[in-house]
mmCIF file as gemmi writes it, N, C-alpha and C atoms, coordinates in Angstrom:
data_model
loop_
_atom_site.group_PDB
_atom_site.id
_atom_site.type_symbol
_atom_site.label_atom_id
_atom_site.label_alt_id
_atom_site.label_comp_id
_atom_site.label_asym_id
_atom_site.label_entity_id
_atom_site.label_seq_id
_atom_site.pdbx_PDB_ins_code
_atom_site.Cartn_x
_atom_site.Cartn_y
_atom_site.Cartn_z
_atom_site.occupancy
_atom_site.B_iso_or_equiv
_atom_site.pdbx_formal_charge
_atom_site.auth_seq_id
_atom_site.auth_asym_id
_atom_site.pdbx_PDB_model_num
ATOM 1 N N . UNK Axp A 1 ? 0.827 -1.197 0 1 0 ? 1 A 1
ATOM 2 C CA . UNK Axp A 1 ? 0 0 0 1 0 ? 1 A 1
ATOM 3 C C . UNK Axp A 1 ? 0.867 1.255 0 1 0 ? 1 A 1
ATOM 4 N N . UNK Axp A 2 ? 1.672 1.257 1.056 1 0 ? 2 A 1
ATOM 5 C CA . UNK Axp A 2 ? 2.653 2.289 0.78 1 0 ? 2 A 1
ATOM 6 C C . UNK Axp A 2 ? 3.517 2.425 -0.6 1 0 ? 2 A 1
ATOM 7 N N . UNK Axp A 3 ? 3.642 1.444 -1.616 1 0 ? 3 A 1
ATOM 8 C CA . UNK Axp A 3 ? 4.899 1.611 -2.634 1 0 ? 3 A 1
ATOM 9 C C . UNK Axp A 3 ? 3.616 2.496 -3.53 1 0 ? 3 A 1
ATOM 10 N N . UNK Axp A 4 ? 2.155 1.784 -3.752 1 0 ? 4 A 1
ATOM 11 C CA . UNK Axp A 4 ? 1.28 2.954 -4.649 1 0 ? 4 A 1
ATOM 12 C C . UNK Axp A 4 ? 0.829 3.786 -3.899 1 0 ? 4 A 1
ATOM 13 N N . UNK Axp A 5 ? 1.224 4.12 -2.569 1 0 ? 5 A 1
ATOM 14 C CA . UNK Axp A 5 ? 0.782 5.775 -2.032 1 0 ? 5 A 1
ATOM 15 C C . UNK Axp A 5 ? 1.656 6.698 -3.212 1 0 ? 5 A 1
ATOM 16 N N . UNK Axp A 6 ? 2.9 6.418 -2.584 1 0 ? 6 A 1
ATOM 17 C CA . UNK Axp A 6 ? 4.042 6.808 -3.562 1 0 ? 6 A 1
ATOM 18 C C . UNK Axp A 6 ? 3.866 6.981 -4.527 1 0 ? 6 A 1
ATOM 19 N N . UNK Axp A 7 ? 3.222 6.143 -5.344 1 0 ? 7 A 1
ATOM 20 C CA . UNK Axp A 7 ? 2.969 6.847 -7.068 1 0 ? 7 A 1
ATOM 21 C C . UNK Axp A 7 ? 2.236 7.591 -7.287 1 0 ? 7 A 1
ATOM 22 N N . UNK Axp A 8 ? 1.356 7.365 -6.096 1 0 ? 8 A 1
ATOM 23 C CA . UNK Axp A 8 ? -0.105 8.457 -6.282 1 0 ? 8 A 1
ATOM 24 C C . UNK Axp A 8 ? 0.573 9.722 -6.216 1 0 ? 8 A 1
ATOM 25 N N . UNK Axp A 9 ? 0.924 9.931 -5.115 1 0 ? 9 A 1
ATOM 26 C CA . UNK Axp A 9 ? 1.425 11.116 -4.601 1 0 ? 9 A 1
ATOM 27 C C . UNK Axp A 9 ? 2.615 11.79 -5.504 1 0 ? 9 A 1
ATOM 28 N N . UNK Axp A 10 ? 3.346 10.964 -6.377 1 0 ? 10 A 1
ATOM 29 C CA . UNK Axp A 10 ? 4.739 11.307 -7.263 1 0 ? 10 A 1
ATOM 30 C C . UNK Axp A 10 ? 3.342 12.081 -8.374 1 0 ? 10 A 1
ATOM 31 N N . UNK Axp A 11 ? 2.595 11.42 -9.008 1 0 ? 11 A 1
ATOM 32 C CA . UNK Axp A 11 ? 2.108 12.165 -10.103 1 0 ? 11 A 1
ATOM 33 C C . UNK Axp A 11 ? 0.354 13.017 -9.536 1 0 ? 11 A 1
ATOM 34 N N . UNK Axp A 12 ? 0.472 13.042 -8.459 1 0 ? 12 A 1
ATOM 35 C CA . UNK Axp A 12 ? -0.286 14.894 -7.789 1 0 ? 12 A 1
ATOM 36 C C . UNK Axp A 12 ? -1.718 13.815 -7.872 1 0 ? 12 A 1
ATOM 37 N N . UNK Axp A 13 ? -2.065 13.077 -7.653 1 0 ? 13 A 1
ATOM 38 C CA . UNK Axp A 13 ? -3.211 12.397 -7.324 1 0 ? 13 A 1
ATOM 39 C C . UNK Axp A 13 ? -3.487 12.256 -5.656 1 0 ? 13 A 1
ATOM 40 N N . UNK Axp A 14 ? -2.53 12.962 -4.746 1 0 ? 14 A 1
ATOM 41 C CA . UNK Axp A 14 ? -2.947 12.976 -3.768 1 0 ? 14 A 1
ATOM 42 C C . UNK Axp A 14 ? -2.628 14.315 -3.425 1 0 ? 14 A 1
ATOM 43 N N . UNK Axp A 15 ? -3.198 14.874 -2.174 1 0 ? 15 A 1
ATOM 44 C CA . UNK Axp A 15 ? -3.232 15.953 -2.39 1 0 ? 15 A 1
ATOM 45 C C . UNK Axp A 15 ? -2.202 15.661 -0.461 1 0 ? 15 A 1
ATOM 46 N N . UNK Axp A 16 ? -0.796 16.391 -0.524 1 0 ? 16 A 1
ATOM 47 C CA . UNK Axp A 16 ? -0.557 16.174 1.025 1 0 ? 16 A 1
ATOM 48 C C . UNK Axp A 16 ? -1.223 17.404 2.429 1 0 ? 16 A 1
ATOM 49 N N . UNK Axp A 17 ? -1.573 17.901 1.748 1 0 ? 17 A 1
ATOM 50 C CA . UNK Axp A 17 ? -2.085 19.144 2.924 1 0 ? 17 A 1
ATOM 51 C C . UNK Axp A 17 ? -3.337 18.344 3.39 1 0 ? 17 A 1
ATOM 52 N N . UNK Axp A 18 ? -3.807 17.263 2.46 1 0 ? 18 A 1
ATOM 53 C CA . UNK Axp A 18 ? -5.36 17.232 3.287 1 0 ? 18 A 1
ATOM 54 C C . UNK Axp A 18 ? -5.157 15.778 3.76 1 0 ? 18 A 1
ATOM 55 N N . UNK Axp A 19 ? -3.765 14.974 2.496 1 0 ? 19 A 1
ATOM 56 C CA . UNK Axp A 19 ? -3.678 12.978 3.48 1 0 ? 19 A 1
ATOM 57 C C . UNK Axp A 19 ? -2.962 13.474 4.848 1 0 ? 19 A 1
ATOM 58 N N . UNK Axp A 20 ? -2.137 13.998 5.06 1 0 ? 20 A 1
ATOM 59 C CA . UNK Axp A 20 ? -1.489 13.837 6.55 1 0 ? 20 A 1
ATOM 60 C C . UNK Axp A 20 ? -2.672 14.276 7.639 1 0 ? 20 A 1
ATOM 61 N N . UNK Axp A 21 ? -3.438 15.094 7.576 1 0 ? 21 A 1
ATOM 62 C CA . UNK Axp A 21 ? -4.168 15.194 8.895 1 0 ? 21 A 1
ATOM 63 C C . UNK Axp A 21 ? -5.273 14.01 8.889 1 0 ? 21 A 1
ATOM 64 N N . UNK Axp A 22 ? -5.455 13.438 7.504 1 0 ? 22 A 1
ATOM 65 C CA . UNK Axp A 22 ? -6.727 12.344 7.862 1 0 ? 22 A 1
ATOM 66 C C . UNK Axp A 22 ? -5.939 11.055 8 1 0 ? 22 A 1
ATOM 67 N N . UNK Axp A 23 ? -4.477 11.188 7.792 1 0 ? 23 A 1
ATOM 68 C CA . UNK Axp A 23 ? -3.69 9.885 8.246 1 0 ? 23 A 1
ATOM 69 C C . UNK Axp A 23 ? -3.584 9.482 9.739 1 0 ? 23 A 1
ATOM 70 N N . UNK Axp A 24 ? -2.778 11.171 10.55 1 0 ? 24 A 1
ATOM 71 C CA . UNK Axp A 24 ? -2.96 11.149 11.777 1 0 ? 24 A 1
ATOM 72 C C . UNK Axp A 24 ? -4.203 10.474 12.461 1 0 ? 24 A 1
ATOM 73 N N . UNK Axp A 25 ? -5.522 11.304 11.559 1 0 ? 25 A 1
ATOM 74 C CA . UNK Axp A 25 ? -6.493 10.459 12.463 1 0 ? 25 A 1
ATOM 75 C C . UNK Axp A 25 ? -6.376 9.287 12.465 1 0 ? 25 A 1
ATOM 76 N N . UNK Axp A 26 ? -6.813 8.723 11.346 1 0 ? 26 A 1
ATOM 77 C CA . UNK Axp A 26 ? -6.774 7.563 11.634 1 0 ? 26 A 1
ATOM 78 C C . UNK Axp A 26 ? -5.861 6.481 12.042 1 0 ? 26 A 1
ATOM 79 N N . UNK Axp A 27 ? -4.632 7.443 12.127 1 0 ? 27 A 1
ATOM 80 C CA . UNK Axp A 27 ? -3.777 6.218 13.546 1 0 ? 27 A 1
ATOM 81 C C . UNK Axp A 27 ? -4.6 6.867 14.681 1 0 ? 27 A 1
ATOM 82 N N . UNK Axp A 28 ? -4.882 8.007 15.762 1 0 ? 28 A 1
ATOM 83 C CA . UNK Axp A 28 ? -5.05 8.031 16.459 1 0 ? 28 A 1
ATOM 84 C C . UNK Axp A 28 ? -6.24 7.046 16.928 1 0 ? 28 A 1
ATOM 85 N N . UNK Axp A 29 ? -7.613 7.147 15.402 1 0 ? 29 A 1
ATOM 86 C CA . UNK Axp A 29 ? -8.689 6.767 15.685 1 0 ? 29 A 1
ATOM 87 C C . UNK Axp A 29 ? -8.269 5.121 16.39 1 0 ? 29 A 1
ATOM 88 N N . UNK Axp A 30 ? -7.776 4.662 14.866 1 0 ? 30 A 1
ATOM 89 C CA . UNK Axp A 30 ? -7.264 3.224 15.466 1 0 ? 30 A 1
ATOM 90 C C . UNK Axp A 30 ? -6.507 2.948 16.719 1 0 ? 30 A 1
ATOM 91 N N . UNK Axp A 31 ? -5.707 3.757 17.223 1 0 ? 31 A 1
ATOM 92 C CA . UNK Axp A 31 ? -5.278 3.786 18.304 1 0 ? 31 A 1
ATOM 93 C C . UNK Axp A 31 ? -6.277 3.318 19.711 1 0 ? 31 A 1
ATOM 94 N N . UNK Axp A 32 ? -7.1 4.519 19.766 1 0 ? 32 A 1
ATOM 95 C CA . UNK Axp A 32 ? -8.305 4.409 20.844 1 0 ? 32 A 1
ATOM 96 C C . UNK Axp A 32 ? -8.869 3.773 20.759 1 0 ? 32 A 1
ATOM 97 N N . UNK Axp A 33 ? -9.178 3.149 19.535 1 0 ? 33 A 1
ATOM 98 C CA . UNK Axp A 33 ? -10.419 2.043 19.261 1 0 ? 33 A 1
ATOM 99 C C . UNK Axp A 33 ? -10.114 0.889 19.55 1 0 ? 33 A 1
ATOM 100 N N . UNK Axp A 34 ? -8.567 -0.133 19.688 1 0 ? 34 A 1
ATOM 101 C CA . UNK Axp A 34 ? -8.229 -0.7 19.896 1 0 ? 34 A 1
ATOM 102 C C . UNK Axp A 34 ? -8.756 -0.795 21.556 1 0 ? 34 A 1
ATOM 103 N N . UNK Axp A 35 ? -8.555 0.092 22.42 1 0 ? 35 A 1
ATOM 104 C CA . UNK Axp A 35 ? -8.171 0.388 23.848 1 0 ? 35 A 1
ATOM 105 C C . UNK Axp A 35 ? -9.56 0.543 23.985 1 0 ? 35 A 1
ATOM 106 N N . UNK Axp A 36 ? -10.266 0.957 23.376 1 0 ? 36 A 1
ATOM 107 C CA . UNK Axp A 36 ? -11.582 0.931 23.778 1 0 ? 36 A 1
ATOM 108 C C . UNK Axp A 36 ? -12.703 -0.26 23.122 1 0 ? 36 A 1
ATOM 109 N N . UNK Axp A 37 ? -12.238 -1.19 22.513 1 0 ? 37 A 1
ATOM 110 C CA . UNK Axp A 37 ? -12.653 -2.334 22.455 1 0 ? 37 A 1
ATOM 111 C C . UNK Axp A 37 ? -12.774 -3.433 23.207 1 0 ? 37 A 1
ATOM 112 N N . UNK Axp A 38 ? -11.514 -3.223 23.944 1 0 ? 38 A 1
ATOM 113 C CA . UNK Axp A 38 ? -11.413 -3.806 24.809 1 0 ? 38 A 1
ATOM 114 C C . UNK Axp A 38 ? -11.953 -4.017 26.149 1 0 ? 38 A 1
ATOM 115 N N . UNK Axp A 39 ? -12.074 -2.794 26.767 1 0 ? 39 A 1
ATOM 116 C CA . UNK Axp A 39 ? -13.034 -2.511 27.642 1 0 ? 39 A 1
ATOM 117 C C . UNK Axp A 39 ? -14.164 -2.221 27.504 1 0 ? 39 A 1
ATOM 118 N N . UNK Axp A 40 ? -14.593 -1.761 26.164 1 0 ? 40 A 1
ATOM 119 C CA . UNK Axp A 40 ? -16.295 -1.501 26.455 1 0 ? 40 A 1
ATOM 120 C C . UNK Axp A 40 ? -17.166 -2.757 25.898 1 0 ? 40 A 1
ATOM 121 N N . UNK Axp A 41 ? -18.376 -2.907 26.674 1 0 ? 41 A 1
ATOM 122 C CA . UNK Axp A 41 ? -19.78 -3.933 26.776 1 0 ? 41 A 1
ATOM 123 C C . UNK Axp A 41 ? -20.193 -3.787 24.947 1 0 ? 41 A 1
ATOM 124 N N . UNK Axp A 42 ? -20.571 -5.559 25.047 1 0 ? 42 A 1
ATOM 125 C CA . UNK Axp A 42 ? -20.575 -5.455 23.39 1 0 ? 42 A 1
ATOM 126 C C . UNK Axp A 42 ? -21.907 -4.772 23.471 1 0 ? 42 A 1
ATOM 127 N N . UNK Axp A 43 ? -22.993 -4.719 24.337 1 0 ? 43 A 1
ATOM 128 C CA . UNK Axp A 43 ? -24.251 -4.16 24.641 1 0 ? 43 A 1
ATOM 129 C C . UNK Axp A 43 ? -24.202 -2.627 23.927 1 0 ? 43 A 1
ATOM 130 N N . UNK Axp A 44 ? -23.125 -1.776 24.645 1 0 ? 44 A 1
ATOM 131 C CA . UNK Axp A 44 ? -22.978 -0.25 24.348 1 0 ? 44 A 1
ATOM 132 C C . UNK Axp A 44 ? -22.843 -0.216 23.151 1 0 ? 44 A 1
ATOM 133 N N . UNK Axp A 45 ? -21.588 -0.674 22.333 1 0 ? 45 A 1
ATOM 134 C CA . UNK Axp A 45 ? -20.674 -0.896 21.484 1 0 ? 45 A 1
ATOM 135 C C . UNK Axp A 45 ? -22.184 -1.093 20.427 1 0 ? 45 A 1
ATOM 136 N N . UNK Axp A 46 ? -23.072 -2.202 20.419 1 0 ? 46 A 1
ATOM 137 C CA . UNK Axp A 46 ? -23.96 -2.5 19.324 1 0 ? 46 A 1
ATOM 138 C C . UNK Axp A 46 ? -24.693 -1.241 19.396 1 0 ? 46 A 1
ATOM 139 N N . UNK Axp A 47 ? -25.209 -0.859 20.181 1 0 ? 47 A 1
ATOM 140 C CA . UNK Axp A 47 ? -26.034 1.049 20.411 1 0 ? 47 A 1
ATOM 141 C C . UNK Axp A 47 ? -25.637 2.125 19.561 1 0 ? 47 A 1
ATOM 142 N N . UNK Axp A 48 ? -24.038 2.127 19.935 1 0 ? 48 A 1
ATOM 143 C CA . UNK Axp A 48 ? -23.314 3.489 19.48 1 0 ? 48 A 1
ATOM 144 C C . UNK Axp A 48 ? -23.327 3.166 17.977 1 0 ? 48 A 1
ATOM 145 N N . UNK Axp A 49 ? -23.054 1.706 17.383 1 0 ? 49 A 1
ATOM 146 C CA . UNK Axp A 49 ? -23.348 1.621 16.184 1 0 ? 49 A 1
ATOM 147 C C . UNK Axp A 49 ? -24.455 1.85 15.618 1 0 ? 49 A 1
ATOM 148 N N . UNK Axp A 50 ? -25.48 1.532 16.08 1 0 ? 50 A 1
ATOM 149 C CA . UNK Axp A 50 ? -26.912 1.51 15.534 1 0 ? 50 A 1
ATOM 150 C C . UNK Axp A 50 ? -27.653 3.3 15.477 1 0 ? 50 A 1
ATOM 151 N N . UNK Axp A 51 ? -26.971 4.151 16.434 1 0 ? 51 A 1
ATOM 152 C CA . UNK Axp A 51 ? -26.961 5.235 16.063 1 0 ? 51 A 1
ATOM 153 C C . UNK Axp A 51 ? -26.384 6.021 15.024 1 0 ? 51 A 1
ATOM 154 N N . UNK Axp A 52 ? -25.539 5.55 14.528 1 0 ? 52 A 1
ATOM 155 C CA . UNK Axp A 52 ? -24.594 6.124 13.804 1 0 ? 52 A 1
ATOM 156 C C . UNK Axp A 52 ? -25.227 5.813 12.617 1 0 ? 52 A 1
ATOM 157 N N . UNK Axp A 53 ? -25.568 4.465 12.494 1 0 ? 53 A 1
ATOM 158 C CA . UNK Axp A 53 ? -26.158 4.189 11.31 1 0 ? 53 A 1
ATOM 159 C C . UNK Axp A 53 ? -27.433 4.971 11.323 1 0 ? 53 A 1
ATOM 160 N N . UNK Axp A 54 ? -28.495 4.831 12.067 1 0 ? 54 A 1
ATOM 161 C CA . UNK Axp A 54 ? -29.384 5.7 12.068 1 0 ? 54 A 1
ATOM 162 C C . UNK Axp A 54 ? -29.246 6.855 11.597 1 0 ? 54 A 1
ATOM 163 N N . UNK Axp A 55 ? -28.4 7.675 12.471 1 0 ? 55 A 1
ATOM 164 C CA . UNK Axp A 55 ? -28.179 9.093 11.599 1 0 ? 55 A 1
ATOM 165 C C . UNK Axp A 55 ? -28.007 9.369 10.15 1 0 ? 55 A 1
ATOM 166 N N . UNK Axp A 56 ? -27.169 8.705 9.986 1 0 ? 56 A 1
ATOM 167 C CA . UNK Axp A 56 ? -26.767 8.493 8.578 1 0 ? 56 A 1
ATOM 168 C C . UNK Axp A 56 ? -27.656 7.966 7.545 1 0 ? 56 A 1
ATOM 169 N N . UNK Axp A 57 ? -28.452 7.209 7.808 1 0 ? 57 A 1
ATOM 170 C CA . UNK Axp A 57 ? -29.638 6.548 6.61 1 0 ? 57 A 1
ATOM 171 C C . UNK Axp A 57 ? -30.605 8.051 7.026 1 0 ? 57 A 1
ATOM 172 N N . UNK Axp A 58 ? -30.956 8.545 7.713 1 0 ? 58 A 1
ATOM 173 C CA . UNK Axp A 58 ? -31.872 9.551 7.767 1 0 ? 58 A 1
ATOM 174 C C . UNK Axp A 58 ? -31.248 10.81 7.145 1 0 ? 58 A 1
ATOM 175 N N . UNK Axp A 59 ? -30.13 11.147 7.178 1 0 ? 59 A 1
ATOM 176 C CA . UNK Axp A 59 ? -29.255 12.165 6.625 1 0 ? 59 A 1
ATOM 177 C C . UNK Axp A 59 ? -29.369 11.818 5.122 1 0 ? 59 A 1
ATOM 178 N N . UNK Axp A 60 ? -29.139 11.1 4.612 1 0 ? 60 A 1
ATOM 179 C CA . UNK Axp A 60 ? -29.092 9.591 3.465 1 0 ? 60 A 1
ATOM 180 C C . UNK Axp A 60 ? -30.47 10.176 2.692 1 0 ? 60 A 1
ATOM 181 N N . UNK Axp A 61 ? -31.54 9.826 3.513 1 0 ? 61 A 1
ATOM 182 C CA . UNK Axp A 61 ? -33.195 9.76 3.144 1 0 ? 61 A 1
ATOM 183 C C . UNK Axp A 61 ? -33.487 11.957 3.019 1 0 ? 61 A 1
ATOM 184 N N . UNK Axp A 62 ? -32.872 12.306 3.563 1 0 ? 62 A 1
ATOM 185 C CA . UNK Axp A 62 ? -33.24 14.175 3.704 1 0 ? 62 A 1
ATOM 186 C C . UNK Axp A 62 ? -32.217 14.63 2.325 1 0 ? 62 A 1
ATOM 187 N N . UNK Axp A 63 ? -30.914 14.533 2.395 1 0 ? 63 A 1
ATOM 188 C CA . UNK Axp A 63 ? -30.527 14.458 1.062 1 0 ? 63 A 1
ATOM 189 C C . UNK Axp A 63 ? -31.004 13.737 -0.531 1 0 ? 63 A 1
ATOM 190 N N . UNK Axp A 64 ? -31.918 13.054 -0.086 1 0 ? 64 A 1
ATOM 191 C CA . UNK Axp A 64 ? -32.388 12.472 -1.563 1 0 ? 64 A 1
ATOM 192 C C . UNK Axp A 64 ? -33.723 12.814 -1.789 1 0 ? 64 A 1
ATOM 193 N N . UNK Axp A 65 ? -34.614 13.503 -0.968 1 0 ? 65 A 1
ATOM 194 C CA . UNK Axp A 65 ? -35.904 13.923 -0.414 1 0 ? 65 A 1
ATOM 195 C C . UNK Axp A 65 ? -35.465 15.202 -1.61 1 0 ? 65 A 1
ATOM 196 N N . UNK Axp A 66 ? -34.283 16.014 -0.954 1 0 ? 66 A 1
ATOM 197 C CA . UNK Axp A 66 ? -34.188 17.442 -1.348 1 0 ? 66 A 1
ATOM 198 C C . UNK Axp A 66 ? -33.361 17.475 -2.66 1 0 ? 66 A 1
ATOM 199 N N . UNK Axp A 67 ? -32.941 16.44 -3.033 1 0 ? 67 A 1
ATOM 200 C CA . UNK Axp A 67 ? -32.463 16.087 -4.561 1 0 ? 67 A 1
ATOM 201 C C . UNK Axp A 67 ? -30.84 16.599 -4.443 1 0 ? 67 A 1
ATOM 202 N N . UNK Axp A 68 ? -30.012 16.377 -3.085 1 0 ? 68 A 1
ATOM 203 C CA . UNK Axp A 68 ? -28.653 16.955 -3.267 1 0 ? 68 A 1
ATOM 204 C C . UNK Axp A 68 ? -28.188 15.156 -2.738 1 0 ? 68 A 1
ATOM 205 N N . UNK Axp A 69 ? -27.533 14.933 -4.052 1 0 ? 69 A 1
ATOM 206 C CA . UNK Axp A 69 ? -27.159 13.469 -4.289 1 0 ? 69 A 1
ATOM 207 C C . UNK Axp A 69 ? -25.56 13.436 -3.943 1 0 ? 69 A 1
């Protein structure tokens, strides 16, 4: 993955001002998520998902309502 970051990035298909801060995240994300897998109830864990999805199919359903696809 890293040898075709590299090519991407050699011929301007990536843009670096905007991959390094969403790289950081997502080590950090992965970071916490690891640590917090561990300790949290699969009970919560299925919730926080099912919200998320929620939001999102309703966000999903208001964007296609108002025709911005």
């Amino acid at each position: 993955a890293a040898a075709s970051a590299g090519i991407y990035l050699n011929r301007g298909y990536i843009d670096p001002g905007l991959a390094m801060p969403v790289m950081l995240g997502v080590l950090a994300g992965s970071l916490m998520g690891t640590r917090v897998l561990v300790t949290a109830r699969t009970r919560l864990l299925r919730l926080v998902f099912g919200a998320v999805i929620l939001v999102l199919g309703i966000e999903m359903i208001v964007n296609g309502v108002a025709g911005r696809f």
